[in-house]
N, C-alpha and C positions, 0 to 999 in steps of 0.2 A: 599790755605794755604801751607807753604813749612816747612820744619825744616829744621834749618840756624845755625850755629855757632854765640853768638854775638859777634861783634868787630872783625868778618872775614874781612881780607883784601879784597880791594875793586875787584880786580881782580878775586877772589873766592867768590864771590857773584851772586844768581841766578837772573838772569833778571827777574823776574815776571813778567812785563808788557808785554816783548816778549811771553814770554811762553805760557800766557794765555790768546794772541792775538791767538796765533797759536792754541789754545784749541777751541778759540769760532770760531778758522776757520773752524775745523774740525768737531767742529759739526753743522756747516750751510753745509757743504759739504756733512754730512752722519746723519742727523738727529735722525733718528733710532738708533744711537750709542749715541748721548747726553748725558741720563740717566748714563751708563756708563762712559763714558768719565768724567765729574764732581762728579764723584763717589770716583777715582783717590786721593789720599793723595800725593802729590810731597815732596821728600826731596833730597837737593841738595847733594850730592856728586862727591868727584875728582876720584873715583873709578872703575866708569861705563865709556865704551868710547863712548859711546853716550846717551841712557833713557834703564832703564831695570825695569822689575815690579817684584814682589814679591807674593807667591800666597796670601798673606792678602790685596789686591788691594793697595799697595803704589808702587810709578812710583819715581825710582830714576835718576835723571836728573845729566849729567855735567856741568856747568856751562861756560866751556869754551866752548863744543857743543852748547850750547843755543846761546853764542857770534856768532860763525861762522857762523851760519845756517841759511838762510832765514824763515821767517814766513809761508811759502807754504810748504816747506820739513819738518818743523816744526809739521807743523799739520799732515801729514804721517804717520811721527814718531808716533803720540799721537793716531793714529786710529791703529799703527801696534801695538803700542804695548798692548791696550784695547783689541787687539781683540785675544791674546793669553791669556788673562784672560777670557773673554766669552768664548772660546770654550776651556776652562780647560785642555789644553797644561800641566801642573806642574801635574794632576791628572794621562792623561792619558799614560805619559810619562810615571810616577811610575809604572804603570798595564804596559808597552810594556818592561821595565825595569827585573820587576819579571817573566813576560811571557818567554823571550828569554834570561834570563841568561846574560843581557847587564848590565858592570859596570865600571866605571871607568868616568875620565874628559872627554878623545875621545868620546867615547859615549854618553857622555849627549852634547858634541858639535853638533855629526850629530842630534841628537834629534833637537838641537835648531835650526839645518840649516831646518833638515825636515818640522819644525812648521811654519818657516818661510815661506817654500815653498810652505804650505799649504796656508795662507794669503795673498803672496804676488800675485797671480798670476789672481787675481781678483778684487782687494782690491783699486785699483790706479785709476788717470782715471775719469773722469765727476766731475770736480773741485778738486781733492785730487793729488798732484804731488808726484810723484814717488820720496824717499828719495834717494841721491846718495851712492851707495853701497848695495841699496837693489839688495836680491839673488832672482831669478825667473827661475821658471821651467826649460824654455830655455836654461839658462846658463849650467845647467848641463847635458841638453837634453834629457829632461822630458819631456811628455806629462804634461799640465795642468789641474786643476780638481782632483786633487787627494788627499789624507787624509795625514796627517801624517802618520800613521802608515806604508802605502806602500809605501812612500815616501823610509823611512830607510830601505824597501829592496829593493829597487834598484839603492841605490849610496853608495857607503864606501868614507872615507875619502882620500883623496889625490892632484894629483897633481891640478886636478881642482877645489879643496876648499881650494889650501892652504891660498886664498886673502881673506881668513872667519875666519883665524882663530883669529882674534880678538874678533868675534863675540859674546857678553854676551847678553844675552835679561832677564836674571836673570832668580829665583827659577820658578816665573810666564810663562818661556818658556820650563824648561826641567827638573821640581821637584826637582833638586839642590839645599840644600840653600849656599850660600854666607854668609863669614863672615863680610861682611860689610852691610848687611841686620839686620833690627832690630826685625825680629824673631815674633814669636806667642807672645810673651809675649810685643812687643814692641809697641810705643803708634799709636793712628790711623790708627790701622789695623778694615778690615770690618769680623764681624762675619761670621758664615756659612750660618746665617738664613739672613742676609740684604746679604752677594754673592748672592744668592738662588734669592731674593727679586728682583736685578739689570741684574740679566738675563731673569726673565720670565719680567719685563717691555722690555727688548729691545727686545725679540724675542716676544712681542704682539705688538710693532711697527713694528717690519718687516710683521708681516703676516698681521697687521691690514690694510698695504698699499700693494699687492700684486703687483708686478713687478716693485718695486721702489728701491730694493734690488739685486745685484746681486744673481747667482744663489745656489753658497757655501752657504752666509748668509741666506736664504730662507731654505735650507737642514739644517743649523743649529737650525735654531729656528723650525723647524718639531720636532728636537730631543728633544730639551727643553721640548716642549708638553706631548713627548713621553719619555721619560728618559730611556737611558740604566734601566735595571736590573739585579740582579744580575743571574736571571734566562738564560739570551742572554748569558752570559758568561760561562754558562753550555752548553748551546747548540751551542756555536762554539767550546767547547771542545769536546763535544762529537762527532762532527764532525770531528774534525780533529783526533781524538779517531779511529774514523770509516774507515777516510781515508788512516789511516797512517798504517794499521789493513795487514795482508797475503791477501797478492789476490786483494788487493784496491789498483789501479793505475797503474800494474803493468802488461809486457809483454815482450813476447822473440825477441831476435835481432842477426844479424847475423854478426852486425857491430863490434860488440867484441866476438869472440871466447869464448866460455867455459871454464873453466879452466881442467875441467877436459876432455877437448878432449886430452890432451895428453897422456890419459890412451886408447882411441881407435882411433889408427894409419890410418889415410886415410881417418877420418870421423871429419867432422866440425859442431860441437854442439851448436847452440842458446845460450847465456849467458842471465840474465833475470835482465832486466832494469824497473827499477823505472820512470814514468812516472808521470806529475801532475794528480790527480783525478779528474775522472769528477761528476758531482753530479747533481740529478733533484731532484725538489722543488715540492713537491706535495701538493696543497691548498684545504684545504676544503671548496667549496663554496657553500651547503647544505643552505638551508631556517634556520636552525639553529644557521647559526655561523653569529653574525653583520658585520653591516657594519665598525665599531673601530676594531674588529678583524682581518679583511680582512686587515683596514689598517695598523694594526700594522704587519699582516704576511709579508706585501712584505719590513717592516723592517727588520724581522729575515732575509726576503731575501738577502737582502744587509751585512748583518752578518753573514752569509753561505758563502755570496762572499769573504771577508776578513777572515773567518777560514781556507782557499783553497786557501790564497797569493794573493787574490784583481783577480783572475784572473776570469773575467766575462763570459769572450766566455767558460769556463767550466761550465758555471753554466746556469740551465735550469729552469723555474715554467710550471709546470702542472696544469693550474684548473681545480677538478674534484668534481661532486655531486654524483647525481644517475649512470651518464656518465661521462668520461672522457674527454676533450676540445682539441683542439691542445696542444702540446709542444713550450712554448714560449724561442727561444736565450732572455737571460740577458743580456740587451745595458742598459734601465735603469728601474728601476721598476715601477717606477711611469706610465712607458708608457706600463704598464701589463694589460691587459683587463679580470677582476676578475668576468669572467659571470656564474650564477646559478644558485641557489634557491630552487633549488626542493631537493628531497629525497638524502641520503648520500650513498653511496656502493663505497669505495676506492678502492676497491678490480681491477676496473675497472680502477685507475689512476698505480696503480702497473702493473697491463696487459700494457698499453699503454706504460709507461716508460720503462719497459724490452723491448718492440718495438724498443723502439728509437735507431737510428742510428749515432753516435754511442751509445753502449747501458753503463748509468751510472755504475759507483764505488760506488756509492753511493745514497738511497734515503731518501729526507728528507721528513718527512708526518708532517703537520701543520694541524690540526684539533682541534675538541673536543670531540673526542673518538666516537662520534654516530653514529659508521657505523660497519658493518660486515669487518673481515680481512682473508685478503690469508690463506687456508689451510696450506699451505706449505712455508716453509720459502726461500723468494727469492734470487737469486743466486749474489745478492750485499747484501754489510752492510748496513741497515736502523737504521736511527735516528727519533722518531717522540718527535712531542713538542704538548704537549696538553694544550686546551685554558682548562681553569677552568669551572664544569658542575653542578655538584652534588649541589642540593638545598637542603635547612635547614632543609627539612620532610625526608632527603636520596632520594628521588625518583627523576624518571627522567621522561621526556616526551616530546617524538617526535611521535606526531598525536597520538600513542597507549599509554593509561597512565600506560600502565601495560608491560611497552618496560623497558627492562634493556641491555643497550651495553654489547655487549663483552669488557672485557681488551686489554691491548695489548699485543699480542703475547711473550712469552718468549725471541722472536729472536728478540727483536728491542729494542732499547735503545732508553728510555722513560725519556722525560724532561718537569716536569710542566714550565708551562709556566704563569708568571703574579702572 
């Protein structure tokens, strides 16, 4: 169904048959998107310079784009632009907006290139052709794989985006609304609860067919399952809380002079340079804590990675029970081998992590409180996130029914989790 002007002249008329050729291409091409895809409200307008969506799922089409465009680049289009409504591009734009103080058109442009560049770099490819003019990693000399959010810290606008700057993908790509958008109130928009409804079907067709899915879309639908909380967003603050803290990240250099060596004549004083943090991931893999727990910690992992700028080679997971495990480098979490079971003493993953070489700024403890803590408070800032324990009688029970945890230490900054 499209909204049309009637008694439009012929030339500002939407081709439907075209359009919706290139719909049903797209989704024999990406099946797993279908559900979404016919989801989609089209309304034509001369406004957009190619399709742009809206966050109420309506897809606003040009009409003279739809003339020009083959049926293959067509269908592209209609998967690129569904697939900045599935992965909530307009939501999570607004949250990197309030986070970092970013406001204005320029800003929500790089938004839209970033969202793009998150899409496009996987997206094409095994029957779906690549739209002319789509931006990809490459172009701007990006590594591929990446989110939006890291995206926009590492390109600003310029002389290599200035052949973007056409680029609208509408409110659906960078939480912007347009005044040629028909708004919350306007007709064939989809509610919160049918959005909600057209994402958990397409992310139960990606996982229901395992490797039929690039590997973005597969990481997307984990999250659907999983849904941010607002609890993650405590605890990448508190992290970066912790990081950002005297003494976290930080260290002397000789490469800038002191300022105040000019006050002692013939003597060259270290100036003290801010470094990125580093931070280890300490897991609680105790016969206590499940196995959804487990996997939802090496999510937090991945949102520790992004509180500390996407940068992974700073970020370490420790599994630790009774005993402490190796120190795992962060390449990717899923490939973290979370072995354990037996009795809890963290006290033994803080000994090891102070080991480490180099030794963290930071440590994060992902547990559920049921273990003994360092006398002494460690010589990094700790974050811990605790899973939820406390049963409906108050009591707790790990083998002794008459065992009550310690708290967590005064020194450590403490985030329910869940």
């Amino acid at each position: 169904m499209t909204t049309d002007a009637p008694g439009a002249p012929a030339l500002d008329r939407l081709d439907l048959d075209k359009l919706y050729a290139a719909r049903l291409h797209a989704a024999r091409a990406r099946p797993y998107l279908a559900t979404a895809l016919f989801a989609l409200h089209t309304v034509a307008s001369r406004r957009v310079p190619t399709m742009a969506v809206d966050r109420h799922w309506r897809c606003y089409v040009s009409p003279a784009f739809v003339d020009r465009t083959p049926v293959e680049e067509l269908a592209g289009v209609w998967v690129h632009e569904v697939s900045h409504l599935l992965r909530d591009h307009h939501g999570r734009a607004d949250r990197v907006a309030r986070e970092r103080g970013l406001s204005g058109p320029g800003e929500r442009l790089r938004m839209n290139i970033a969202a793009d560049l998150e899409i496009n770099d996987d997206v094409f490819g095994d029957g779906l052709v690549r739209p002319e003019g789509a931006v990809v990693p490459q172009s701007l000399g990006l590594p591929p794989g990446a989110l939006m959010e890291e995206y926009l810290r590492r390109f600003r606008l310029g002389p290599r985006t200035q052949h973007l700057a056409w680029l609208d993908c509408g409110s659906g790509a960078d939480g912007l609304a347009r005044e040629w958008e028909l708004g919350p109130e306007g007709a064939h928009g989809l509610s919160a609860q049918e959005r909600d409804a057209v994402r958990f079907r397409v992310a139960r067709g990606i996982t229901g067919r395992p490797g039929s899915a690039p590997e973005g879309w597969q990481r997307w639908a984990e999250e659907v399952f999983h849904p941010p909380q607002p609890w993650r967003e405590l605890l990448g603050a508190a992290v970066r809380s912790a990081a950002s803290g005297p003494g976290a990240g930080e260290d002397y250099t000789y490469g800038r002079p002191a300022r105040r060596s000019a006050g002692v004549p013939g003597v060259v004083l270290p100036s003290l340079r801010r470094r990125p943090p580093r931070v280890c991931v300490v897991i609680d893999t105790s016969g206590s804590v499940s196995d959804a727990e487990l996997g939802s910690a090496l999510l937090e992992v991945a949102a520790v990675s992004r509180a500390v700028g996407g940068r992974r080679d700073l970020v370490s997971v420790l599994p630790c029970d009774a005993a402490a495990q190796l120190v795992h480098p962060l390449c990717r979490g899923e490939g973290i081998p979370l072995m354990g079971g037996g009795g809890t003493d963290l006290r033994t993953g803080f000994a090891r992590a102070l080991r480490s070489n180099p030794r963290p700024d930071v440590i994060v403890v992902l547990t559920d409180g049921q273990t003994p803590w360092p006398a002494v408070r460690p010589p990094c800032r700790t974050v811990v996130g605790l899973f939820p324990r406390e049963s409906s009688d108050g009591s707790w029970d790990e083998d002794d029914p008459d065992y009550v945890p310690d708290l967590p230490p005064d020194w450590a900054r403490v985030v329910e989790i869940g």
